[in-house]
C-alpha positions in Angstrom: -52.7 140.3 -98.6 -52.5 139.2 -95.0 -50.4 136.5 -94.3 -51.9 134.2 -91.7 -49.5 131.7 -91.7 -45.6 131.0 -92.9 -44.5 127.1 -93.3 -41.8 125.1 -94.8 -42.5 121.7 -96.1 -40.6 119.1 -98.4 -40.6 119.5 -102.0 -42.6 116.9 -104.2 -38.9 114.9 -105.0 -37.5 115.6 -101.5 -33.9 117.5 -102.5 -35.3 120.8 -101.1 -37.2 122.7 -98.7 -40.0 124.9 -99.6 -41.3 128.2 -97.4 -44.8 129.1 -98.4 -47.5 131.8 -97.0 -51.2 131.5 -96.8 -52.6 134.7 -97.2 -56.0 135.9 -96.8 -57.8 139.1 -98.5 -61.2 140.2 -99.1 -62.0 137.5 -101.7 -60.6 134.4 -99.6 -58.0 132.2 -98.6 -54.8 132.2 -101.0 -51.3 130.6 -101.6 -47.9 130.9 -102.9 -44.7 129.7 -102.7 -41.6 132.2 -101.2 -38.8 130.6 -101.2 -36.9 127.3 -102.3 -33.4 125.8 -101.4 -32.8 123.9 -103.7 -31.9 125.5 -107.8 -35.6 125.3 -109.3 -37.3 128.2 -110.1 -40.9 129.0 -109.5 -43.7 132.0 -109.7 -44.2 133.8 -106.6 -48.0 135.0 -107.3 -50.9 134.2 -104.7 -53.4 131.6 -106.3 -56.3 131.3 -104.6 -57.6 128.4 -102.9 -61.1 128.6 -104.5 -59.5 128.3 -107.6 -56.9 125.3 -106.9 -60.7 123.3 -105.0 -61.9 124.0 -108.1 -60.0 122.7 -110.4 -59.2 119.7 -108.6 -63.2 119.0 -108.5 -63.3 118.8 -111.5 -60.8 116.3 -111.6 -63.0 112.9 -111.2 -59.8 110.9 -111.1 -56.3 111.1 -109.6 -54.5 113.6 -110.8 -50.4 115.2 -111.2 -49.0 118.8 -111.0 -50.1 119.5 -114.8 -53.6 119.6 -113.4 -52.7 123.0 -111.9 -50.3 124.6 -114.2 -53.3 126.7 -115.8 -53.9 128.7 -112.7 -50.4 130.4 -112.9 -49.3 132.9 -114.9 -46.2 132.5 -114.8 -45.6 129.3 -116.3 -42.8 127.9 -114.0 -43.1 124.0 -114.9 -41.7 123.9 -110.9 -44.6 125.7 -109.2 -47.7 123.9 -109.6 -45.7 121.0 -108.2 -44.2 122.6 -105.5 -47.9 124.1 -104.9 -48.8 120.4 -104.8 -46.0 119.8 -101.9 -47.9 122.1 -100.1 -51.2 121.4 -100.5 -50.3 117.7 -99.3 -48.5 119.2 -96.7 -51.0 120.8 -95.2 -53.3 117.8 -96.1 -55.6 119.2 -99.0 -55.0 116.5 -100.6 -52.9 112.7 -100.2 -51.2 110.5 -102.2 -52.8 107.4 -104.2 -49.7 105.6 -106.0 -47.9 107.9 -108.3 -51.0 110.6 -108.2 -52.5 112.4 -106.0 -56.4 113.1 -105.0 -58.4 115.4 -102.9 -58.2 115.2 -99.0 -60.3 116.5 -96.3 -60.4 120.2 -96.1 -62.0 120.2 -92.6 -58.6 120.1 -90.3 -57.4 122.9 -92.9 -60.6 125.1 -92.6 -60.7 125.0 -88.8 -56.8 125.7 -88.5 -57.3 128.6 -91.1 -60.5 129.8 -89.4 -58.4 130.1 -85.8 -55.8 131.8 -87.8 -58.2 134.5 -88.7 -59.8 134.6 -85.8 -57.0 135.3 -84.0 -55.3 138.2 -86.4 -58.5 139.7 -86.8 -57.5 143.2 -85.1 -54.1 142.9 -87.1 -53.5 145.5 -90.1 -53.1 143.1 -93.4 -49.3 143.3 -95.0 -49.3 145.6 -97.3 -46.3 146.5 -99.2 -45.7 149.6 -101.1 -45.4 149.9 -104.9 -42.3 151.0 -106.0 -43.9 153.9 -108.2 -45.4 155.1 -104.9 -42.2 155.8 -102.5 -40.8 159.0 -102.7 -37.4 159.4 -103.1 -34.7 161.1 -101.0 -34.5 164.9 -101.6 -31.4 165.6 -103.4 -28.7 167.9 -101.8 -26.2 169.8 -103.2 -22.5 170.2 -101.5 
């Protein structure tokens, strides 16, 4: 995954401050929450944007958090509303009274799209699996 852009927004009650990524690999545009400073725990696995447009399409009303709790696996009741902290954040969607509904991708698209643009010559982040580093030779006094 190569992340195009770190940010911090707001949780969805306002007592802490999220740090999210959005990543992008071969099959698109993805999210997920890093950090939180406030006690609440969450899932830290990439969702994918398709997925979370998707689901809220389907949605032909205004919606809460629970309308994304099936795209995780880890079934944090915190994350899919911190997900929706950021996805208002970066103004995916707004807020209609106690709900929320879909906003205009288009500001998102064309900031993501200069993102890419701009990292294109970069080498993605890739982090070894544990299985895969080799350990220290052992030495003998």
């Amino acid at each position: 995954m190569k992340i195009l852009k770190t940010g911090t927004c707001k949780s969805s009650s306002g007592q802490s401050t999220l740090t999210y990524h959005i990543g992008k690999d071969q099959s698109g545009i993805h999210f997920h929450i890093d950090a939180n400073t406030g006690g609440g725990l969450f899932s830290k696995e990439w969702i994918s944007l398709s997925a979370i447009q998707e689901t809220i399409d389907k949605s032909n009303k205004p919606f809460t958090s629970a309308i994304l709790h099936p795209l995780f696996q880890g079934k944090s009741i915190n994350t899919p509303s911190f997900m929706l902290a950021v996805l208002l954040h970066e103004g995916l969607i707004k807020r209609e009274k106690r709900c929320y509904v879909k906003g205009d991708s288009k500001g998102f698209m064309d900031s993501i799209k200069s993102l890419v643009e701009s990292t294109a010559d970069d080498e993605p982040t890739k982090r070894k699996p544990a299985s895969n580093r080799k350990a220290a030779p052992k030495t003998t006094p």
